[in-house]
N, C-alpha and C positions, 0 to 999 in steps of 0.2 A: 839623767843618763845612766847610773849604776843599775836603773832596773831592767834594762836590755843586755846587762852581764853575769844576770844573778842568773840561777840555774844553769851554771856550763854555759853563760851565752844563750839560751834559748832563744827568748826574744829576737838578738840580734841576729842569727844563724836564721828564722824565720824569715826577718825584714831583709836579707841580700835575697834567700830563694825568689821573695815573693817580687823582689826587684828586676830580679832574670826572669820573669813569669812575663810581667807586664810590658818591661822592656818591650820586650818578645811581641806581645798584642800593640804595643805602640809603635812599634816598627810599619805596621800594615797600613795607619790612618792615612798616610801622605799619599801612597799610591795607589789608593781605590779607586781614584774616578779613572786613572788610567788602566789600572788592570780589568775594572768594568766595562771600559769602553772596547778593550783590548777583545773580550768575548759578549758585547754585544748585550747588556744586561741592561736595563729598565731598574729604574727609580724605583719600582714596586715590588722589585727580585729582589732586591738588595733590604728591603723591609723583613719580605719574607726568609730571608736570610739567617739573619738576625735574630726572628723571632725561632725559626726553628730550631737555634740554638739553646735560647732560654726557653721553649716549651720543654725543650729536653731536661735543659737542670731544674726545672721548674716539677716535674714529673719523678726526678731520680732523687732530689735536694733530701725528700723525708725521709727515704730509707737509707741515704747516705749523713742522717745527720745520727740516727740511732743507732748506724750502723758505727759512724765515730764513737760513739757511750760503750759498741760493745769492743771492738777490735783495737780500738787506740786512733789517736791524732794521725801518728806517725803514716802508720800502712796506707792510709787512706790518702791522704797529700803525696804518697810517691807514686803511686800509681797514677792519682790526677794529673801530674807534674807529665811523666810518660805519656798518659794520652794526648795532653797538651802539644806534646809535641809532636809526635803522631798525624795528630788534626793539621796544624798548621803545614808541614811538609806536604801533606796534601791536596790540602785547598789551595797554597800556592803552585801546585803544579797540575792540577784539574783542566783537562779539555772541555770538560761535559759540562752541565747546572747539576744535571743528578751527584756527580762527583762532587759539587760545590755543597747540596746539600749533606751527601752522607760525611763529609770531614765535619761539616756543623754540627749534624748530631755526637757525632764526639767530641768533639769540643764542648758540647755542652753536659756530655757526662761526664769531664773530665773538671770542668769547672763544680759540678755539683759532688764531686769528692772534695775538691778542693777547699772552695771557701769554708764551709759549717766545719771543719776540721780546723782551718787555719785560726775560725772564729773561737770556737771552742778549746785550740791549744790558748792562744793569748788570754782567756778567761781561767785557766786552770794554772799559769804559773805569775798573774797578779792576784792580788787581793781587792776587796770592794774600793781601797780607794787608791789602790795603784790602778784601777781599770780603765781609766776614761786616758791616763797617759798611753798604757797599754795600746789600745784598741787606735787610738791619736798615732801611735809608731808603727803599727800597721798600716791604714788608711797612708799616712805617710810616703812609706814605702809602696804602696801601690802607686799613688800620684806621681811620684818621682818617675818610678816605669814608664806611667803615660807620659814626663814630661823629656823624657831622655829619649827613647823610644822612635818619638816620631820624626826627631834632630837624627838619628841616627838612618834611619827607614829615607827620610828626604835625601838623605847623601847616595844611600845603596841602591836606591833607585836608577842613579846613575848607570849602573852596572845591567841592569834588566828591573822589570818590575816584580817581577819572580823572587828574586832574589833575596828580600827580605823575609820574605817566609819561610825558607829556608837558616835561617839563621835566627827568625823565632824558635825554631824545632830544634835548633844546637842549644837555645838559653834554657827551653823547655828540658833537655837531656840533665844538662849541666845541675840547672838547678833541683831534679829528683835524685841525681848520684852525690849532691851536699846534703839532701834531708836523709840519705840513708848510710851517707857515713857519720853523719858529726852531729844532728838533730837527737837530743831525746826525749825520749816518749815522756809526755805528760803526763797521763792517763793512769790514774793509782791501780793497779789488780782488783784493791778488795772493793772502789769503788765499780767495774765493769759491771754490765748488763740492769745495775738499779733502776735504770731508765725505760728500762722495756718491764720493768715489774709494776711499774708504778704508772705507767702511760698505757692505753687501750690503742688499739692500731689508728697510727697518725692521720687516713682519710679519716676516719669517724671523728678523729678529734678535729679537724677542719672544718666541720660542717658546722661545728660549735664554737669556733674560733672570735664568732663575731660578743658571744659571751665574755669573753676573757679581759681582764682590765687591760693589757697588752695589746688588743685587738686595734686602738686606735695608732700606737706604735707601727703596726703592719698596715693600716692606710698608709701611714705615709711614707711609709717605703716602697708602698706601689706608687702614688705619686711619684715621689722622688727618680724612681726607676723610668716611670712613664717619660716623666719631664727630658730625663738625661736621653735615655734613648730618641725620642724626638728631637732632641738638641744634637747630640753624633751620631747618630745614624747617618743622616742626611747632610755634616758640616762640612765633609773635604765636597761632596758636591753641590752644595750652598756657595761657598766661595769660590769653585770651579768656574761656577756656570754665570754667576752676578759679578765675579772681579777679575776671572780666565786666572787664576794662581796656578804657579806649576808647584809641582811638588816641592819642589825646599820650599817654597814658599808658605804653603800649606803648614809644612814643616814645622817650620819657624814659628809661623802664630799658636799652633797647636803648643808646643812645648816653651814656648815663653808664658803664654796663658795657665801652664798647668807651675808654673814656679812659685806660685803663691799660696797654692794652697798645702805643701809639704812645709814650708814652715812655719807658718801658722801652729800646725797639728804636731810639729815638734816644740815648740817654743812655747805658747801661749794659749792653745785649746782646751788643755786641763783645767788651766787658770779661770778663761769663760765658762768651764761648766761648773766650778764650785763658786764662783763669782754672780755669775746671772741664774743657773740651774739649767739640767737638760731640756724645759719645755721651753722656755724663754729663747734661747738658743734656737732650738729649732723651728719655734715661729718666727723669728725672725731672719734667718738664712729662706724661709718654704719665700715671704715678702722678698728679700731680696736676688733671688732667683729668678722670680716669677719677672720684678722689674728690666733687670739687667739681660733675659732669654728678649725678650721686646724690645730692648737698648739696640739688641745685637742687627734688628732689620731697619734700625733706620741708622744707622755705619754708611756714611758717602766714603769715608776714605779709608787707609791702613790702618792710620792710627787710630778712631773712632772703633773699625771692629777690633783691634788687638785686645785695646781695655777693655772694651765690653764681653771680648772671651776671658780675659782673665778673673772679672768680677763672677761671670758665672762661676765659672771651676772653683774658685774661690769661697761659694756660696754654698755649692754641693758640696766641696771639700767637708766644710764645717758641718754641717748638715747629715752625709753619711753617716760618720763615727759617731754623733751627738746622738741618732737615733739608736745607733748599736748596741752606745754604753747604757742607755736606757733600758735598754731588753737585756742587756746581762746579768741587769741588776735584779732580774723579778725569780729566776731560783739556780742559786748555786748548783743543786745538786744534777741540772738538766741542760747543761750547758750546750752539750750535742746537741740535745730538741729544739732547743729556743733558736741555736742556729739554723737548724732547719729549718726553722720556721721563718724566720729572716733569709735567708737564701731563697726558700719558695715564693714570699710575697715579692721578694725586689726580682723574681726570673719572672713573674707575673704581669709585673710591669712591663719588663722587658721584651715581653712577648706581643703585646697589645703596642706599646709605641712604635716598633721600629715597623709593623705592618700600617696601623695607622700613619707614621709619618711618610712612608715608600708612598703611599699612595695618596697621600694631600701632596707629594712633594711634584708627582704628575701634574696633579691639576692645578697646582698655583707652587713655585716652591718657597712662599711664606708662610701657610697655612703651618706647617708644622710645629715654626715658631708661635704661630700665635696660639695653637692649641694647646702646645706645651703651656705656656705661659697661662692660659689660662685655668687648668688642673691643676697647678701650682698655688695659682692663688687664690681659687676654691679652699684647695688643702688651710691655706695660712689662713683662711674666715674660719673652718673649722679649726685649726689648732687654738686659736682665739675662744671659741667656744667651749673647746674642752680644759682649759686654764681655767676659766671663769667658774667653774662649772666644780672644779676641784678645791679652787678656794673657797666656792661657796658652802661644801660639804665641809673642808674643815673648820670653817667661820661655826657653823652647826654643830658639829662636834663639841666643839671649844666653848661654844654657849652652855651649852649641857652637861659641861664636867663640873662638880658642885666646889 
C-alpha cells in the first residue's frame, strides 16, 4: 500500500480519477436495453455503436500514445477526462442514431488520450518490480468503477433513464479538475520527445508489428478485447430478453460480479505473477474465460448466472493487467509507445466484437457467447504453444553454454 503514496500520492490521485471515470461508464450498463428500446435500436446498432467508438481510439491511440512521450501524462488524461464527459452528456440526451454516433466518436478520442497516458503514468512512477502491483491498482480501480457504477446507474434509473448519463458527465468533470489540480506530471523534461527519435512513424511500424517478440502480447489483447466486447456488449440485453431483469436487477448482477476481481488485483495478483510468471497466468485465465463465457448460456436460474458472471470478470480481471505488465516490461524508455500499442490492439478488438456480436446477437442471441468463447480458447491452445516454444529455446540455450 505505501506505493500508491509515494510521489505526492501519484498513484493513488490516479486510481480515484480513474474510479470517477468508470463509475461514470458503469452507471449506463443497467439502462441500455431501456434507453435502446426507448429510441428504437436494433441488436446490430448497438454493435456498431461500440465499435465506432473503439475504431476511433483505435485510429487516434498512436498518436496519442507519442504524443504522451512528447507533452506529458498529465495534459493528455485532462483533456480525455473533459471529452469523456462531453460524450456522455450527449449520448444520453441524443434524439437522432447520428447524434448516438457523433458522442461515440468522442468518446473514443477521449478514451485514446486517456488510457496509453494513464498506462504510461503508472509505468513512469514504479520500478520493474513495483509494476505488476502498479498496473494491479490501476485495473483495480477501474473494476471497482464498473463494479460500483452500475449499483448506482440501476437506482438512477429510477428517475429517468437519461439521467445517468448525465451524471457520468459530472464524474467525467470532477475527475479532469482533480488531475489538474493535485496530479503530477510524471514525465521527466530531459527524457521528452526520445521516442519520436528513436521510433519511425507508428503505421509503418504496425505493418511490422507481427515481427516483434511482443507481437504475441497484442494477439491477445485483441482476443481478450474481442472476447469482452462480445460478453458486454450484448449482457444487459442477454438477460433482458432470456430472464426479462429490470434494471436493478441487471444492476446488481453486474456489480456483484465485478467484486472479485478488484481484490484479487489489490491483494494477491502481484503475488501470482512472481509466483506462477506472466505467461502461466495469462494461459490460464484465456482457459478460464473461454470455460466460464459458455458456463454463463447454460444459467437456468439467478444464482447459476450471477457466479458464472462473476468467474468471468474475475478471469479478465487477472488477465488484463497480467498482459500489461508484460508489455511494460519490454522497454522502459518507450513507455507512451508500448501503450499505444496496447490501446490500439485491445480498440481492435473492440471494434470487431461488438459488430460481430450486435449481429450474431440477431440471429440467435447465444452465438455471441459461443464465439467469444471460442477465440478465447483458440487464444489459450496458442498461449500453450508459445510457452513451449520459449522453454524450448531456452532448454537450447542452456545446452550450449560450455
Amino acid at each position: 500500500m505505501q506505493l500508491l503514496f509515494k510521489k505526492r500520492g501519484a498513484l493513488f490521485i490516479l486510481m480515484c480519477n480513474l474510479l470517477l471515470v468508470f463509475i461514470g461508464v458503469g452507471l449506463m450498463i443497467p439502462v441500455m436495453p431501456a434507453f435502446i428500446e426507448q429510441l428504437g435500436i436494433s441488436g446490430g446498432t448497438v454493435g456498431w455503436l461500440v465499435a465506432v467508438f473503439s475504431l476511433t481510439q483505435f485510429l487516434c491511440s498512436p498518436a496519442a500514445g507519442k504524443l504522451a512521450d512528447v507533452v506529458g501524462r498529465k495534459k493528455l488524461m485532462f483533456w480525455g477526462m473533459l471529452l469523456f464527459a462531453f460524450s456522455e452528456w450527449m449520448f444520453g440526451y441524443a434524439d437522432h442514431v447520428f447524434e448516438l454516433f457523433f458522442s461515440r466518436v468522442i468518446g473514443g478520442i477521449s478514451a485514446s488520450l486517456t488510457m496509453p497516458a494513464v498506462m504510461a503514468y503508472a509505468a513512469d512512477v514504479t520500478t520493474n518490480e513495483e509494476r505488476a502491483t502498479g498496473i494491479g491498482y490501476i485495473n483495480a480501480a477501474i473494476t471497482m468503477g464498473f463494479m460500483i457504477g452500475p449499483g448506482i446507474g440501476g437506482y438512477m434509473a429510477e428517475w429517468g433513464v437519461r439521467v445517468p448519463f448525465a451524471f457520468a458527465a459530472v464524474a467525467g468533470v470532477t475527475a479532469a479538475v482533480v488531475t489538474a489540480l493535485f496530479l503530477p506530471e510524471s514525465h521527466s523534461p530531459e527524457s521528452v520527445g526520445t521516442g519520436q527519435k528513436e521510433h519511425a512513424l507508428f503505421w509503418a511500424q504496425l505493418s511490422q508489428v507481427h515481427r516483434q517478440p511482443y507481437f504475441f502480447s497484442l494477439l491477445i489483447l485483441f482476443a481478450l478485447s474481442f472476447g469482452l466486447a462480445n460478453f458486454e456488449t450484448i449482457f444487459s440485453l442477454f438477460v433482458d430478453h432470456r430472464f426479462g431483469f429490470s434494471p436493478k436487477e441487471i444492476a446488481f448482477i453486474v456489480t456483484v460480479g465485478s467484486i472479485a476481481g478488484p481484490i484479487v488485483q489489490l491483494t494477491t495478483f502481484s503475488w501470482l505473477l512472481r509466483r506462477f510468471g506472466e505467461q502461466r497466468v495469462v494461459s490460464a485465465c484465456l482457459l478460464l474465460s473461454a470455460l466460464f463465457i459458455m458456463t454463463t448460456l447454460l444459467a437456468s436460474t439467478w444464482g447459476m448466472l450471477l457466479a458464472a458472471t462473476v468467474l468471468v470478470f474475475l478471469a479478465i480481471d487477472i488477465l488484463r493487467p497480467a498482459v500489461s505488465t508484460q508489455m511494460s516490461k519490454i522497454d522502459d524508455s518507450q513507455q507512451g509507445y508500448m501503450a499505444g500499442l496496447n490501446s490500439a490492439f485491445t480498440s481492435l478488438g473492440m471494434i470487431v466484437g461488438p459488430i460481430v456480436a450486435g449481429v450474431l446477437f440477431d440471429v440467435d442471441m447465444r452465438l455471441p457467447y459461443i464465439v467469444a468463447s471460442a477465440v478465447l480458447f483458440l487464444c489459450f491452445c496458442m498461449s500453450l504453444w508459445q510457452e513451449k516454444s520459449v522453454m524450448r529455446k531456452a532448454s537450447g540455450q542452456a545446452s550450449r553454454v560450455p
